[in-house]
Each structure stands twice: as C-alpha cells, then as structure tokens.
N, C-alpha and C positions, 0 to 999 in steps of 0.2 A: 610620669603620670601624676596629676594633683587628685588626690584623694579629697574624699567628704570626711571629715573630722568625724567621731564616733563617740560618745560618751555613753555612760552608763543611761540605759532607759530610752535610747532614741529610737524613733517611730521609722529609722531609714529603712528599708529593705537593702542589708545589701548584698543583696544574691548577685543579680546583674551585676553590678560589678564587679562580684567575686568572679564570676565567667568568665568577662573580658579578661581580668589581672590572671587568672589561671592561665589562659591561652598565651598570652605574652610572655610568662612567667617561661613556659616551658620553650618558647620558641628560643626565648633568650638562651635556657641553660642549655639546648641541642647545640647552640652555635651553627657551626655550619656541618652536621651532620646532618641530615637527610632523610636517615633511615634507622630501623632498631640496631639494626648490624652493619658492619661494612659489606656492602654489596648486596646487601638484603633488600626486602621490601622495604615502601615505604613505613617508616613509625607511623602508628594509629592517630587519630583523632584525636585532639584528647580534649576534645567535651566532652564523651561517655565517663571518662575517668573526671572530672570535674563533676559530673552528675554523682560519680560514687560516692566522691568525697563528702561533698556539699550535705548527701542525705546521710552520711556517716556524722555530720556539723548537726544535722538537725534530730537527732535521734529522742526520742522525748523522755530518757533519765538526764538529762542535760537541762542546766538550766544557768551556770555559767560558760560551761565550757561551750558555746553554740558558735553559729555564723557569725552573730555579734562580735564573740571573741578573738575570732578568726579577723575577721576587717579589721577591730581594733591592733589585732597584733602587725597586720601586715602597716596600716599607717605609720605607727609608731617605726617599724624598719624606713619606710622610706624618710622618715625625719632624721634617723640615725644610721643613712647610705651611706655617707660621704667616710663613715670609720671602717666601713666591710671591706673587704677583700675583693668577694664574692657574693653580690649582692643577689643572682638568680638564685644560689644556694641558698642565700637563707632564706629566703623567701618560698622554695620548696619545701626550706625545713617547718616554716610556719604552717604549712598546709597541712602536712606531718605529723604535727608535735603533739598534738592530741585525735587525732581519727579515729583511734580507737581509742574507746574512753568508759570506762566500768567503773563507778565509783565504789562499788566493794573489790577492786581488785586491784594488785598491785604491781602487775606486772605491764601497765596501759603503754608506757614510756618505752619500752620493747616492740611489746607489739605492735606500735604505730612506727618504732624504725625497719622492723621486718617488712609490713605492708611498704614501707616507702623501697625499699631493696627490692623488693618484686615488680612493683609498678612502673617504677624510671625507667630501667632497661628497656620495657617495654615502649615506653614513650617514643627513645631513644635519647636519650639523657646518658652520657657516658659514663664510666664505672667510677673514675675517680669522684667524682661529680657525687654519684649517687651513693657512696662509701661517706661522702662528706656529709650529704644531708643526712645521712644516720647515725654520723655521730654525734649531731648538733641533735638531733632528736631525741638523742640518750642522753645528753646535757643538760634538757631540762628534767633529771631526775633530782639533780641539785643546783642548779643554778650557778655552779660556779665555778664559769669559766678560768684557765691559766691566764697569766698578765701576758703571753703574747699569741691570743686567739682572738683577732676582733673580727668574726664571724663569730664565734658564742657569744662574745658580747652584746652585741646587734643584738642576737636574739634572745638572749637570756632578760638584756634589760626593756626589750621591747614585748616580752612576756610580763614580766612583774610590772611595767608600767600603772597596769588597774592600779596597785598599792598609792599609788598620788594620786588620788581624784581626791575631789573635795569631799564635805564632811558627808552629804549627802552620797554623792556618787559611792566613798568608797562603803557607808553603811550598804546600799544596795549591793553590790557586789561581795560584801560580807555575807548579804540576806541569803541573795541567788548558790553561795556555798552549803549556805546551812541545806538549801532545799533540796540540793544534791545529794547528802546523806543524813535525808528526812528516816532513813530504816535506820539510824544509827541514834539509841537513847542522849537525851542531852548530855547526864552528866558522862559518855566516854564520849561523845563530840565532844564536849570543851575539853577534854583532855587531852585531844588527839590533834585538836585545832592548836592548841596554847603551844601543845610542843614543835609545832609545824612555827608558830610566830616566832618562838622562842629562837630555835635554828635559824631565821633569817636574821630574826635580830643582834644576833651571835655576826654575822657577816663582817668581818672588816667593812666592807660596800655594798650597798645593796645593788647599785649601777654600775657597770664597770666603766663605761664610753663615759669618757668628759661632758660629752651633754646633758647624756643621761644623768650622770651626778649632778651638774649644777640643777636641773631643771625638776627633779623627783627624788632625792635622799631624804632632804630633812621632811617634805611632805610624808613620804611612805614610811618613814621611821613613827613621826607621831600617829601616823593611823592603827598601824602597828600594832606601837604600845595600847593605844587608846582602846584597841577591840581586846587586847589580853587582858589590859585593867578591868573589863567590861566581864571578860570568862572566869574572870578569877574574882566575881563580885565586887570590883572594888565600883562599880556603878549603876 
C-alpha cells in the first residue's frame, strides 16, 4: 500500500485509512488461520476492534500521541519494510504502542502490551505473533532495541522519526508535548523533558536501520540538542 505522507500539522484525516490498514494489517498477521482457535469459530470482525482503538488514538488528553501519530508511525514502518522480519507485527505493534496513554502515568507502555495480549487472540492472531507484538510494545519504553532485532528497529526508529522534522515541524511536535503535561509546572517539565533528551542524546544511535540513520540522525540530534539548549535557557 502507498500511503499519504503525514507531517507535523496536516489537515489529512486519516481515520479512513487507518480502517482500511487495520483490516489488512490483521488479515496479514492471521495468515491462514481462520479462526480464534483451531476449530473454533470464526475470529471477529475486527472493525469493532479498530473502532476501539481508533477512539483510544483520539482520547482528548492527547494532543501528540493521536491518530496523527499513529499514521505517521505506520508510514514511516512501510518506508523501513524492507529491514523487518515481520512486517504485520510491527505494524500491530504500532497500533499498540501507545492505546493506552496517561500522561501522568507511568506504567502506559505495559498496559497498552496487556491490551495488545488480550485483543490478538481474539482477532485470531497466533500466540507467537501476539507475544511478539508485546514485546515490541514494551520496547518503546526505551527505544533501544539489541543489534540483532530488526523488528524493534523498524519500529523504534519509526517511532522517534517526529525527532527529524524540520525546524518548524519538530518546534510543533515539541509544542503538542508540552500540551500533554499542561498539569505539570514548567520549571519540573523542563526538568523531566531535559532528562528524557538527555537519555537519547546519550544513545550511541538514535536509528538503528541504515535508513533510518542515513535519512534522520544528524537531523534529530540537532533538534534535540536545540530544544534542551532551549530548557536550559540557553535561548
């Protein structure tokens, strides 16, 4: 499938196509199973379950983490297929990866692999299957995948991708963080943000997939730095 490109601030809707890509997503990762279980009925529909997710994407303490995020991440995977393993997988793990999303809580990255471990079964998504998109969902607690996982890869550097937008894009998606934890005084945001840059910028790589590095390091390094320069008043 050729996807609509997604930047920071576009007027796309892309619900619709999130629908369709869910549906495909899942037919892929069943394979040629059939059913939730062997011999069982058929596995569900799973528009309903696209319905859940989609309004779990648009929940209204969100204000990066949304649909938007969600498309943007899924594009970036199909630009960086060709390094996956298992490309339905991470693509469910994208669906995933944030569903549940509390910005005063800390346990989001759990609880969105639980929900994924409940839900697949159901689908009919097979066990190893749905054990994998949960780990890859626990993954992005730190981003940083082993050198022989390129399924974390895929998705870990097609999660950080926002970090390379240009100067504009990546200020907005800075903005859209702060707005997040709008309950959270400045001066312990900038301290809580600085230390969160700081940790990536500590990274040997911020990309792991050869694309990803050629195409987004040195960008998302200088943003980086440029938004901690920014917390630490040096601008």
């Amino acid at each position: 499938m050729t996807s609509v490109s997604r930047t920071a601030g576009s007027t796309i809707d892309p619900v619709p196509e999130l629908r369709t890509r869910w549906a495909a997503t899942v037919a892929a990762a069943r394979g040629t199973r059939r059913s939730a279980a062997p011999g069982g009925p058929p596995a569900p529909d799973p528009a309903p379950y696209a319905d859940n997710l989609l309004s779990r994407w648009s929940e209204p303490q969100r204000r990066y983490h949304t649909v938007a995020h969600l498309a943007a991440v899924l594009d970036r995977i199909d630009e960086l297929a060709e390094h996956a393993d298992d490309v339905p997988v991470v693509q469910l793990a994208a669906w995933f990866h944030d569903a549940v999303y509390r910005p005063d809580r800390s346990e989001n990255e759990e609880r969105s692999a639980a929900l994924a471990e409940r839900a697949l079964p159901e689908l009919g998504v097979g066990a190893a299957r749905t054990a994998e998109v949960a780990r890859l969902v626990r993954l992005t607690v730190t981003h940083d995948p082993a050198p022989d996982d390129p399924d974390g890869e895929v998705l870990c550097d097609a999660d950080l991708a926002v970090l390379a937008g240009s100067p504009d894009a990546y200020a907005a998606y800075a903005a859209s963080v702060r707005d997040e934890y709008a309950f959270v005084p400045d001066a312990d945001f900038a301290a809580g943000r600085s230390a969160v840059l700081r940790q990536l910028l500590a990274l040997p790589r911020l990309f792991r997939t050869p694309q990803g590095y050629d195409r987004w390091e040195h960008l998302a390094r200088r943003n980086l730095a440029t938004e901690l320069d920014l917390l630490s008043g040096g601008g």
